[in-house]
N, C-alpha and C positions, 0 to 999 in steps of 0.2 A: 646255885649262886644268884642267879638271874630273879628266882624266887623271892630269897631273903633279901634282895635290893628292893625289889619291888615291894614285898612285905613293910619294909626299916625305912624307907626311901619319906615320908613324911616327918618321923621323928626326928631327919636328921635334917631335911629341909625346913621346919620347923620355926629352929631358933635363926636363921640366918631371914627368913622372913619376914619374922616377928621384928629384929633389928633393922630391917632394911622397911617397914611400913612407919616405927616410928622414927628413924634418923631420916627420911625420904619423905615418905608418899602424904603420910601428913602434913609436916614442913610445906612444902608441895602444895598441897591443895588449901589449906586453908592461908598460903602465899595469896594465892588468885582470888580467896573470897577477901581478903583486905583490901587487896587493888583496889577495892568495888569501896571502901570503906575510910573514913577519916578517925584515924585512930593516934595514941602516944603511947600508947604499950597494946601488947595483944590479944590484952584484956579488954581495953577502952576503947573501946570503939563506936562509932553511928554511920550506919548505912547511908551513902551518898550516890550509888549509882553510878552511872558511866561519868560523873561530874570530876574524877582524878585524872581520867585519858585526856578531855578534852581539856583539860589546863597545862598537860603535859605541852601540848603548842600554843594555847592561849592564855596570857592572864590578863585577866581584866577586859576581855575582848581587844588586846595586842597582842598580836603574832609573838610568839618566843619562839629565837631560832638557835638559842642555845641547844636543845635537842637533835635539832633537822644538822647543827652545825657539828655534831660530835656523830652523828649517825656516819655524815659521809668522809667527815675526817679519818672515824674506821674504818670504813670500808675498803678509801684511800692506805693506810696503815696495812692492813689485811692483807691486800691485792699483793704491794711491792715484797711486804716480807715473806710472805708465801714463796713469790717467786725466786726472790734473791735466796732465799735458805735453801729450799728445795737446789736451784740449778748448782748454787755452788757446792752444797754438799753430796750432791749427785759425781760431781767433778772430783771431788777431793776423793770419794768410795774408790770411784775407778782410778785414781791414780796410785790409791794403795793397797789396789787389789792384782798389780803389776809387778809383786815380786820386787817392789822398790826395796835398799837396804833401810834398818831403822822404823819398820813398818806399824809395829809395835810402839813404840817410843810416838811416834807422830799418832797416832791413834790416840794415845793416852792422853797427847798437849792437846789435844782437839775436844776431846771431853769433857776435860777439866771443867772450863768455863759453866758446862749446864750443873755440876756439884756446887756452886756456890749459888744460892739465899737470893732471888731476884731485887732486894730493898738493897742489900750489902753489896751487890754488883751494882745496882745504879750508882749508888752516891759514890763508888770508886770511880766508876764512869764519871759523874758528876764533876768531881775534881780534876779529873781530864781534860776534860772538855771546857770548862771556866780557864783554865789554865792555859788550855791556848786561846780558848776565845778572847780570853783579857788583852792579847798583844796588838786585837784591833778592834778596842773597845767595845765587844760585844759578849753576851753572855751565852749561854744554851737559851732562855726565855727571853731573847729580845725578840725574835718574832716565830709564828707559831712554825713555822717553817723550820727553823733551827732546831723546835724541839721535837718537830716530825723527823730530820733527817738523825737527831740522838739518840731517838727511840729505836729507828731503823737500826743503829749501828748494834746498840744494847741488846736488843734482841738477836740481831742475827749472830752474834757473835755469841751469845749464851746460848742456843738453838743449833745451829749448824752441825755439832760435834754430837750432838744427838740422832740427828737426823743420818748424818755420816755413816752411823753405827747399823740404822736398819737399811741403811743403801747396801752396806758392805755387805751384812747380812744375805740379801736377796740375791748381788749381784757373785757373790759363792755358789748358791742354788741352781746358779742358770747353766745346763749342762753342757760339759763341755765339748763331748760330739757335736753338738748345732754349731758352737762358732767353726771348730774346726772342718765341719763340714762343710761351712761357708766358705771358707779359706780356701779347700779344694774346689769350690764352685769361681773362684774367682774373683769374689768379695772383697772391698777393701773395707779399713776401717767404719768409716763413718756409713756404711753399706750393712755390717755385721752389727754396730751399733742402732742401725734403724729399723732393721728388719729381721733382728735377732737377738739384740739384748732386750732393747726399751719393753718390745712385745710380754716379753718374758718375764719380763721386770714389771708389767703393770701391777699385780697387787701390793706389791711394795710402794711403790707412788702413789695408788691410791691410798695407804696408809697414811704415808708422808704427809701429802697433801691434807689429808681430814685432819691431820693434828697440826699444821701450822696455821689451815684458815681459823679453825676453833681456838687454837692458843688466842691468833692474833685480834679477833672479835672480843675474846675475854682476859686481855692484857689487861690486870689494875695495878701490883703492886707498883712494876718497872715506872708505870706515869708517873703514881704516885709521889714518889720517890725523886723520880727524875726531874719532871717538870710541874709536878703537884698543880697541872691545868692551865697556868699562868704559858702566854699573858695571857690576862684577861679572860680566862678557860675555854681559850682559841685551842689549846692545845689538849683538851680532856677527850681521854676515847670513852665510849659506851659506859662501860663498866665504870669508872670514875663518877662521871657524871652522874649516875644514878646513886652513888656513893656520897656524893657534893648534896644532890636534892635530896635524900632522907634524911641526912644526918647533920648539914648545915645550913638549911632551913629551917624556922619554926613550923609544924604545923604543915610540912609538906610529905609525911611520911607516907601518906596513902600513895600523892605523885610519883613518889620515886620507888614506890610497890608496882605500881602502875608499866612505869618503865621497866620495873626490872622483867615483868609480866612480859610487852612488847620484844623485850630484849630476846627474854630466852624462844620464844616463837621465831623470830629472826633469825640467829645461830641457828636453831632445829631445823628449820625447811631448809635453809642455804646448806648446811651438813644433809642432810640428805637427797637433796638435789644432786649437791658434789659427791655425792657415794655413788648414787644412782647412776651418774655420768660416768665415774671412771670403773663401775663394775661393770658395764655393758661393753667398754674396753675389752677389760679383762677376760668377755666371752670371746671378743673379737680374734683375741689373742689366741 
């Protein structure tokens, strides 16, 4: 058997290759040679040089800080919803991993939310939200604030019931001799919780965690949708933004090639930084 795999083993890696160089690695690379390039299709183009980066913060020798100002608005974005999904849905796993009645039922309403269309949950949000905001004449985009703490809700609320799932997941796994062993040693809750679930639990949270910092770095439809940048695209995260500069500017499609360039470098080391960080946990563990 071992043989015939090894014999067969390219015929069958082959075609899955073949699709993944031209739906990827192409795409991909010649992404990074337009960066470099002033183009209106992928055809048309002329070689410009690092002259797309440097207009990404300057035009005209003035500072643009449309960019610098959606960089740290994500990051801001990133940080809270990270936290808030993670801890709450950390919370919610172990409350229904407690043999609560209805466990199943609550499981399912808590899901629900990530099955619906990130465009088609905002503008429901949307309407929510205008709806009370109008009682003090204010809207979701009267200030960028507003449409950061929308964003927050829109997401964590479509996200949590996700995350729930690979909490519960992990925190089944964690055997059950060790807590009870704790119990006989003395151990109280939040004793068996620190020194015997969490530990136990770290490749799970390191899961969790890479997919809400990544989600939340590459949030676009939800903005879109939500707060489509305004005001004044105080409010556009990363991905927007670089969506705003190719596609609603003339003549700026190299720039927003550029960005998207910058962008995915950014995600990549912060994701594997954050891997790196909570795998060496994980040994700890």
């Amino acid at each position: 058997m071992e043989k015939s795999i090894k014999k067969y083993f390219p015929i069958f890696v082959l075609p899955t290759l073949i699709a993944f160089t031209i739906g990827f690695i192409v795409p991909f690379v010649y992404g990074i040679f337009l960066s470099f390039c002033k183009f209106t299709t992928v055809t048309d183009w002329s070689w410009v040089g690092l002259k797309n980066y440097t207009r990404i913060f300057y035009v005209n020798g003035v500072l643009d800080t449309t960019f610098l100002h959606s960089l740290w608005y994500t990051a801001l974005f990133t940080l809270v919803s990270m936290a808030i999904i993670n801890v709450v849905a950390f919370a919610i796993a172990m409350a229904l991993t407690k043999g609560i009645r209805g466990t199943n039922l609550f499981r399912t309403v808590f899901f629900m939310p990530n099955l619906i269309g990130g465009i088609v949950l905002s503008y429901i949000w949307l309407m929510i939200f205008n709806a009370v905001l109008q009682n003090f004449s204010k809207t979701i985009v009267s200030t960028q604030w507003y449409a950061f703490w929308g964003l927050i809700i829109v997401v964590c609320w479509q996200q949590i019931g996700y995350m729930m799932v690979i909490y519960i997941a992990g925190l089944q796994n964690v055997p059950g001799e060790l807590i009870e062993a704790a119990k006989i040693d003395g151990a109280g809750g939040w004793q068996q919780l620190r020194y015997v679930i969490l530990p136990m639990l770290m490749p799970t949270i390191s899961t969790c965690t890479f997919l809400t910092l990544t989600n939340g770095f590459k949030l676009f439809d939800q903005n879109l949708a939500l707060t489509s940048g305004n005001p004044g695209k105080l409010s556009q995260l990363l991905a927007l933004n670089i969506y705003d500069t190719m596609y609603g500017t003339t003549g700026w499609q190299g720039v927003g090639q550029a960005k998207a360039v910058i962008f995915f470098i950014l995600v990549a080391v912060i994701a594997l930084l954050q891997n790196k960080l909570m795998t060496s946990k994980e040994v700890q563990a």
